[in-house]
N, CA, C and O atoms as a GROMACS GRO file, in nm:
protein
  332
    1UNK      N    1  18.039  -3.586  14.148
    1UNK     CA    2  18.032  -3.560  14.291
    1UNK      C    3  17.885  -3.550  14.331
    1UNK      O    4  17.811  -3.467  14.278
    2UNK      N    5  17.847  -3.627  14.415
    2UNK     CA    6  17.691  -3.660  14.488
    2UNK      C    7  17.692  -3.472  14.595
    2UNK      O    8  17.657  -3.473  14.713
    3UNK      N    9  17.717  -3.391  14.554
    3UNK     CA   10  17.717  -3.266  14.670
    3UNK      C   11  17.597  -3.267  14.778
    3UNK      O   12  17.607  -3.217  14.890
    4UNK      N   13  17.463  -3.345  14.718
    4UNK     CA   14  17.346  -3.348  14.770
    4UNK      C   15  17.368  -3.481  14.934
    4UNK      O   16  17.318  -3.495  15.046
    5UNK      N   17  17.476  -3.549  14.844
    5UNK     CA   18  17.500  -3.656  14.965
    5UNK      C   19  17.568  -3.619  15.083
    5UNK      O   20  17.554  -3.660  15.199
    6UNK      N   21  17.674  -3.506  15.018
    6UNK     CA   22  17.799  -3.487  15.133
    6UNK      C   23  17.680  -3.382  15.231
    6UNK      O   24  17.659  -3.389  15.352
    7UNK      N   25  17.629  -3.304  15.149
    7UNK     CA   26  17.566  -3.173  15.208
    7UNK      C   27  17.450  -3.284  15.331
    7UNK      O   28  17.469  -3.266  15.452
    8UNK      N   29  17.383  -3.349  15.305
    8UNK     CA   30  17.292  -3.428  15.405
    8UNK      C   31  17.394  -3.495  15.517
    8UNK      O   32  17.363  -3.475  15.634
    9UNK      N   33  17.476  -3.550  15.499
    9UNK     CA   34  17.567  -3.655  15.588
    9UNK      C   35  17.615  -3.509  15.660
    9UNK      O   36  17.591  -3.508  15.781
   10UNK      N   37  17.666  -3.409  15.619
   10UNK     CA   38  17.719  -3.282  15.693
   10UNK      C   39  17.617  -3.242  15.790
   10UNK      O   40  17.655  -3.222  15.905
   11UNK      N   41  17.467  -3.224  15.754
   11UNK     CA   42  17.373  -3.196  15.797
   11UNK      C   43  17.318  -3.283  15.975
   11UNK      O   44  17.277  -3.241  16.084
   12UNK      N   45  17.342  -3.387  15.928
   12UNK     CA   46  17.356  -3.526  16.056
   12UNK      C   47  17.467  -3.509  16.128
   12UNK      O   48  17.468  -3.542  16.247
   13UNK      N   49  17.577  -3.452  16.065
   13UNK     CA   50  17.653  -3.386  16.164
   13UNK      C   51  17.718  -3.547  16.173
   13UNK      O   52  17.731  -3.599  16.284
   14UNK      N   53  17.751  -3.607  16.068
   14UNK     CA   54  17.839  -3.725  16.070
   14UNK      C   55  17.994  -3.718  16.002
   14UNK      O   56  17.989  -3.614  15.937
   15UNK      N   57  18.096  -3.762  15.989
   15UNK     CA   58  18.187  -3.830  15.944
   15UNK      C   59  18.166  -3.933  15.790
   15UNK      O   60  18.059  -3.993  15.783
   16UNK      N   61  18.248  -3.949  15.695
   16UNK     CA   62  18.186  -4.046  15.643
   16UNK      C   63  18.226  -4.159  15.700
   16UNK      O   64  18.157  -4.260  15.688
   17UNK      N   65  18.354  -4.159  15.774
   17UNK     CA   66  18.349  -4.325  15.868
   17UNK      C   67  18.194  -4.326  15.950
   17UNK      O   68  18.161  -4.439  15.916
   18UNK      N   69  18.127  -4.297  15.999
   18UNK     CA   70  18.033  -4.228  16.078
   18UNK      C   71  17.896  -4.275  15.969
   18UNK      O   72  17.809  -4.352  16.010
   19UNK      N   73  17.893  -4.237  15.878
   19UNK     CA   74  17.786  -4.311  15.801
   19UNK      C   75  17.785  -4.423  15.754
   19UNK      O   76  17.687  -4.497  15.746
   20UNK      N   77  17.926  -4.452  15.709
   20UNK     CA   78  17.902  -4.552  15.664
   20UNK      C   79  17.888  -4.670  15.763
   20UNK      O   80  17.834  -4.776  15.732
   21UNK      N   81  17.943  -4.642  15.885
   21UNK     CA   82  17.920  -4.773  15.966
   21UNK      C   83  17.762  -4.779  16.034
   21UNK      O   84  17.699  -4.859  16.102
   22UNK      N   85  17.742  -4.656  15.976
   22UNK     CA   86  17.578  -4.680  16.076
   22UNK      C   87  17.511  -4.756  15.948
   22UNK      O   88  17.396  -4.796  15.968
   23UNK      N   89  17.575  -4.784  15.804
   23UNK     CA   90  17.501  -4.792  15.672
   23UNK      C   91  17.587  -4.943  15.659
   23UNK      O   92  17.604  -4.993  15.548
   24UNK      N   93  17.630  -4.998  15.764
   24UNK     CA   94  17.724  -5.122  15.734
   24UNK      C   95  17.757  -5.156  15.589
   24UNK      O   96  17.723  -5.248  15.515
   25UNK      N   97  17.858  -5.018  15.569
   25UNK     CA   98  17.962  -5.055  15.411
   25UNK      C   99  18.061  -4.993  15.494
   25UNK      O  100  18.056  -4.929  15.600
   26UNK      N  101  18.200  -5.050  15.377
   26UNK     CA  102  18.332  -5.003  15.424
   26UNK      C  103  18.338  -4.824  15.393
   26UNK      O  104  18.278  -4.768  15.302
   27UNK      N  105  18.400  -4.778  15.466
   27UNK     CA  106  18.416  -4.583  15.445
   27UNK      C  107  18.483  -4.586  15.283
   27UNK      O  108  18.435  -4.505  15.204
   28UNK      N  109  18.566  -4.656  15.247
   28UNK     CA  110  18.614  -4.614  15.127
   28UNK      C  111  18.505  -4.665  15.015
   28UNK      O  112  18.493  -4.610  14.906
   29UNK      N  113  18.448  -4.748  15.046
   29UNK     CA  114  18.301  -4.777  14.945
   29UNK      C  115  18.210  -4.661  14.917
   29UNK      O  116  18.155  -4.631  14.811
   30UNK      N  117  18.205  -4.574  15.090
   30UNK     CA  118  18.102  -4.458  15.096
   30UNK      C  119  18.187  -4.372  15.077
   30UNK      O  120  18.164  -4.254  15.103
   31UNK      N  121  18.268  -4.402  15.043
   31UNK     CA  122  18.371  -4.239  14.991
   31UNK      C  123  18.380  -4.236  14.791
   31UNK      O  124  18.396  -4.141  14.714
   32UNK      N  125  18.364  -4.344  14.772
   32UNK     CA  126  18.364  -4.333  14.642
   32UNK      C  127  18.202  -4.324  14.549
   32UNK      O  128  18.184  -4.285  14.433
   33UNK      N  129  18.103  -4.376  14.650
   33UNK     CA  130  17.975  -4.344  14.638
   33UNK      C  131  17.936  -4.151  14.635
   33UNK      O  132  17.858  -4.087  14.565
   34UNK      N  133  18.023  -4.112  14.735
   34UNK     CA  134  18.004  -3.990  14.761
   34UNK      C  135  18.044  -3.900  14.643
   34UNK      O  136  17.997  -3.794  14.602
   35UNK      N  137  18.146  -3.975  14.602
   35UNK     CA  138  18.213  -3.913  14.499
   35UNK      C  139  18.186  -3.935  14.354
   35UNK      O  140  18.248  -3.942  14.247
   36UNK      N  141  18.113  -3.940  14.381
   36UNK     CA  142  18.021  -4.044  14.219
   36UNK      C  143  18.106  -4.094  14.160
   36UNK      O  144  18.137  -4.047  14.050
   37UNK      N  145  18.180  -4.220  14.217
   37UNK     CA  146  18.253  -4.342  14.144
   37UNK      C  147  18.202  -4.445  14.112
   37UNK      O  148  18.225  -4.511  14.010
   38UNK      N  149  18.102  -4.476  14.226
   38UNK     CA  150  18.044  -4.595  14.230
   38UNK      C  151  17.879  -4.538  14.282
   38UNK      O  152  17.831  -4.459  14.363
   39UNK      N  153  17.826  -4.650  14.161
   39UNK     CA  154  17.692  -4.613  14.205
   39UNK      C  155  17.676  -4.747  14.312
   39UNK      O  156  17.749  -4.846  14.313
   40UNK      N  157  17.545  -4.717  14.413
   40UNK     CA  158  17.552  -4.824  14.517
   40UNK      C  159  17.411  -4.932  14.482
   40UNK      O  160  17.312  -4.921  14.410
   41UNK      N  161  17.453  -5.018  14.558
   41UNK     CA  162  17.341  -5.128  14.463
   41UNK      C  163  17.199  -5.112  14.548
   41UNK      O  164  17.214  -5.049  14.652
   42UNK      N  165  17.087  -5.152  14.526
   42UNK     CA  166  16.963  -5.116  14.596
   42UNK      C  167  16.978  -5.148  14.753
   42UNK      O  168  16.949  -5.076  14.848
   43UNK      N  169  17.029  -5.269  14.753
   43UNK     CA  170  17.070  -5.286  14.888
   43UNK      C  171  17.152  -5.184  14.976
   43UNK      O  172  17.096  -5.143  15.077
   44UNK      N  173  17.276  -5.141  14.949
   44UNK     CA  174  17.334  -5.052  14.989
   44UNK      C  175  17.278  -4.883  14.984
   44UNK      O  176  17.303  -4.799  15.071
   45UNK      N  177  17.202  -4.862  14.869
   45UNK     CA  178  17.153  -4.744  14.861
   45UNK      C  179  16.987  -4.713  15.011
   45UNK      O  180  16.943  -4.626  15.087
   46UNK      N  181  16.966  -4.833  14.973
   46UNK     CA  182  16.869  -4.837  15.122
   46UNK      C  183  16.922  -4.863  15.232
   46UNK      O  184  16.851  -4.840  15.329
   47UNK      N  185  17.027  -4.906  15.252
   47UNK     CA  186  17.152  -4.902  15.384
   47UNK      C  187  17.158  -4.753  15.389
   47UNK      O  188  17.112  -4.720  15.499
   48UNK      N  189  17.197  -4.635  15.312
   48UNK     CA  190  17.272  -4.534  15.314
   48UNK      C  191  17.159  -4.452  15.381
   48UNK      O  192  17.174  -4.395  15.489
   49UNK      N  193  17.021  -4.451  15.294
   49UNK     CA  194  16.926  -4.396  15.289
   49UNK      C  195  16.834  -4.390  15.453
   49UNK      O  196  16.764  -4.305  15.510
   50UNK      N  197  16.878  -4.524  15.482
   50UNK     CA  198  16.818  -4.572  15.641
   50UNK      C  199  16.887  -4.468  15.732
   50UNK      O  200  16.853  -4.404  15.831
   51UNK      N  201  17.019  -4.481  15.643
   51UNK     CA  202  17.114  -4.466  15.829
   51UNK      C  203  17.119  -4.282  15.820
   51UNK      O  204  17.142  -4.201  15.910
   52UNK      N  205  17.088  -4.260  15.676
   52UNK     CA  206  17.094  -4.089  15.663
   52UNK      C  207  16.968  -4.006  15.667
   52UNK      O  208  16.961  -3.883  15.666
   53UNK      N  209  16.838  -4.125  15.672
   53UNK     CA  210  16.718  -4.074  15.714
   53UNK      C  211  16.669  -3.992  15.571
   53UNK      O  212  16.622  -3.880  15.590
   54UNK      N  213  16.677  -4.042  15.425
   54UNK     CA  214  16.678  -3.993  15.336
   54UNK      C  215  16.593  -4.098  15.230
   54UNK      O  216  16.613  -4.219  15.241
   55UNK      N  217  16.532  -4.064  15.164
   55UNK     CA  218  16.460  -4.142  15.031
   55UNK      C  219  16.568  -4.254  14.946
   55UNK      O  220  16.573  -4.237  14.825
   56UNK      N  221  16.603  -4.301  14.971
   56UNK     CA  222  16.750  -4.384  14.885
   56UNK      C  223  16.691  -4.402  14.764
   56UNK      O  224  16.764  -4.490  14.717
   57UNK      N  225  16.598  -4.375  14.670
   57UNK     CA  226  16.574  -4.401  14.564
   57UNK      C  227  16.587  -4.273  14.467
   57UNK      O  228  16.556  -4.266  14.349
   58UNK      N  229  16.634  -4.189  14.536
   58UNK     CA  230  16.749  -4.054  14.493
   58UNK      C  231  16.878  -4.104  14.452
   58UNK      O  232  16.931  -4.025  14.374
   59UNK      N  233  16.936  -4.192  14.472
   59UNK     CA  234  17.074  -4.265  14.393
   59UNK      C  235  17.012  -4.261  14.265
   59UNK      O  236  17.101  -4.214  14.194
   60UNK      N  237  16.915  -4.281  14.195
   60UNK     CA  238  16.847  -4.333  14.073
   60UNK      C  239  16.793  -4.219  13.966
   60UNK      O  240  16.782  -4.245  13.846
   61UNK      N  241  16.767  -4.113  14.014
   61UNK     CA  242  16.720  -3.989  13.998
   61UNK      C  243  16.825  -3.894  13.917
   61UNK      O  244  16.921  -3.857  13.984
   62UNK      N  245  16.820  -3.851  13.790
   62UNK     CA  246  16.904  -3.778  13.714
   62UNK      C  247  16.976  -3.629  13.788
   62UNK      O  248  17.086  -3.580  13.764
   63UNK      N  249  16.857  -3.574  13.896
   63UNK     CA  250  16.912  -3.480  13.939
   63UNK      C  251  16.959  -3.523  14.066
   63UNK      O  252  17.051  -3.452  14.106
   64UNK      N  253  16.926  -3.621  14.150
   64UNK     CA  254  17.040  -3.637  14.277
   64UNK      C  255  17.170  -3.672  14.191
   64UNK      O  256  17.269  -3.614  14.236
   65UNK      N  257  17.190  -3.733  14.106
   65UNK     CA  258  17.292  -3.798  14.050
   65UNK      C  259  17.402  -3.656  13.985
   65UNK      O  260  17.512  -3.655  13.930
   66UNK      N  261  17.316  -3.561  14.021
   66UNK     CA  262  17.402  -3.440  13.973
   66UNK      C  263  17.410  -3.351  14.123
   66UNK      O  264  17.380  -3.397  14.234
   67UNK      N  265  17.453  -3.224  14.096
   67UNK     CA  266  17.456  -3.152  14.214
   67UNK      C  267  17.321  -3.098  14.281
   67UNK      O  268  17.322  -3.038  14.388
   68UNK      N  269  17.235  -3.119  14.225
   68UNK     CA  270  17.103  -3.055  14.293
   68UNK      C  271  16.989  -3.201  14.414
   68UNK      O  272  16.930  -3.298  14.366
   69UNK      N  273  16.992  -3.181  14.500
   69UNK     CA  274  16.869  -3.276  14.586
   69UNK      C  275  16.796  -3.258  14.483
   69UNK      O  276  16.801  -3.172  14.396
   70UNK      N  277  16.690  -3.396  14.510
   70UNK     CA  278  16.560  -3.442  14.478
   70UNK      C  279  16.475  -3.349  14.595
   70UNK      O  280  16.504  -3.294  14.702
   71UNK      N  281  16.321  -3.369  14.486
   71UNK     CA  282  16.255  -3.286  14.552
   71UNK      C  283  16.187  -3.400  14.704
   71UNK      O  284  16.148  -3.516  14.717
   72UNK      N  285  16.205  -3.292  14.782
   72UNK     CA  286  16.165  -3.424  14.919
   72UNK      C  287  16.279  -3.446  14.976
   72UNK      O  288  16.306  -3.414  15.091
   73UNK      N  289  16.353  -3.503  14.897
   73UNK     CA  290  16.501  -3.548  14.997
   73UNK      C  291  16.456  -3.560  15.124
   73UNK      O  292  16.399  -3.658  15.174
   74UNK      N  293  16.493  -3.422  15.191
   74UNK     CA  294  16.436  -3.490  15.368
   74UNK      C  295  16.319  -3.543  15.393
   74UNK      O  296  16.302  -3.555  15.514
   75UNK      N  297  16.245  -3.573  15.339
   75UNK     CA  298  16.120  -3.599  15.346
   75UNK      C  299  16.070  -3.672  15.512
   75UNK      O  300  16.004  -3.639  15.610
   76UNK      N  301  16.155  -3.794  15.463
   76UNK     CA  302  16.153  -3.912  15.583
   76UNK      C  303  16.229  -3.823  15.699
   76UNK      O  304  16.178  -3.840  15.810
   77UNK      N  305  16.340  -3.733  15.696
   77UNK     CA  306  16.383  -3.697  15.821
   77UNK      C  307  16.350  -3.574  15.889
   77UNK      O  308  16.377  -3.540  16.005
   78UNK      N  309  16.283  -3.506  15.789
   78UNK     CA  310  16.164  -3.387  15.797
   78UNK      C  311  16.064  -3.406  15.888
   78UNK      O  312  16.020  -3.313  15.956
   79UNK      N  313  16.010  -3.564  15.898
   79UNK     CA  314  15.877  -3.611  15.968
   79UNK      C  315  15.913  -3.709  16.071
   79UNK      O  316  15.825  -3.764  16.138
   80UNK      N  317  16.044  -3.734  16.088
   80UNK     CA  318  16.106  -3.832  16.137
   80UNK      C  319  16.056  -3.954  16.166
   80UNK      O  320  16.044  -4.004  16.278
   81UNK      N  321  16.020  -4.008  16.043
   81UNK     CA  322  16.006  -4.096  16.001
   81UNK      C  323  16.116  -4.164  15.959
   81UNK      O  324  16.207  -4.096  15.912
   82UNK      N  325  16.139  -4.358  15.970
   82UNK     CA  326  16.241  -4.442  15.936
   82UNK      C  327  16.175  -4.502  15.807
   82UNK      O  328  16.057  -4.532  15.787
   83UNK      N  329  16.294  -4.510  15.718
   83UNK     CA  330  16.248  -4.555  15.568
   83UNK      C  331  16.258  -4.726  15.643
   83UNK      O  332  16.232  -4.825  15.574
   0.00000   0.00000   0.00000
């Protein structure tokens, strides 16, 4: 379970239908991403990362990949800045 993912998308105050269409993947793609079924491919992980205002190179990272954020995480939406 990505908790770091659900906890940010909660944070945006989205849906996961809601992310994922702003991240153009299907909801059950971003539901199983969420759920650490599927890891997402660079393309999609920088889709996710865009539309959630987040570092997407945290998919890759031993501790996003567990229950704890990367350090930074908000980084980009901290400064509101677009990746």
């Amino acid at each position: 379970m990505r908790e770091w993912l659900i906890k940010i998308r909660e944070e945006r105050g989205y849906t996961q239908e809601q992310a994922a269409n702003k991240a153009d993947i299907e909801r059950s793609y971003y539901n199983m991403i969420e759920r650490g079924k599927r890891r997402p491919s660079v393309d999609v992980a920088q889709k996710i990362g865009h539309a959630l205002h987040f570092e997407w190179t945290c998919f890759y990272t031993k501790e996003c990949n567990e229950k704890t954020p990367c350090e930074g995480l908000n980084h980009q939406h901290e400064q509101g800045g677009d990746i």
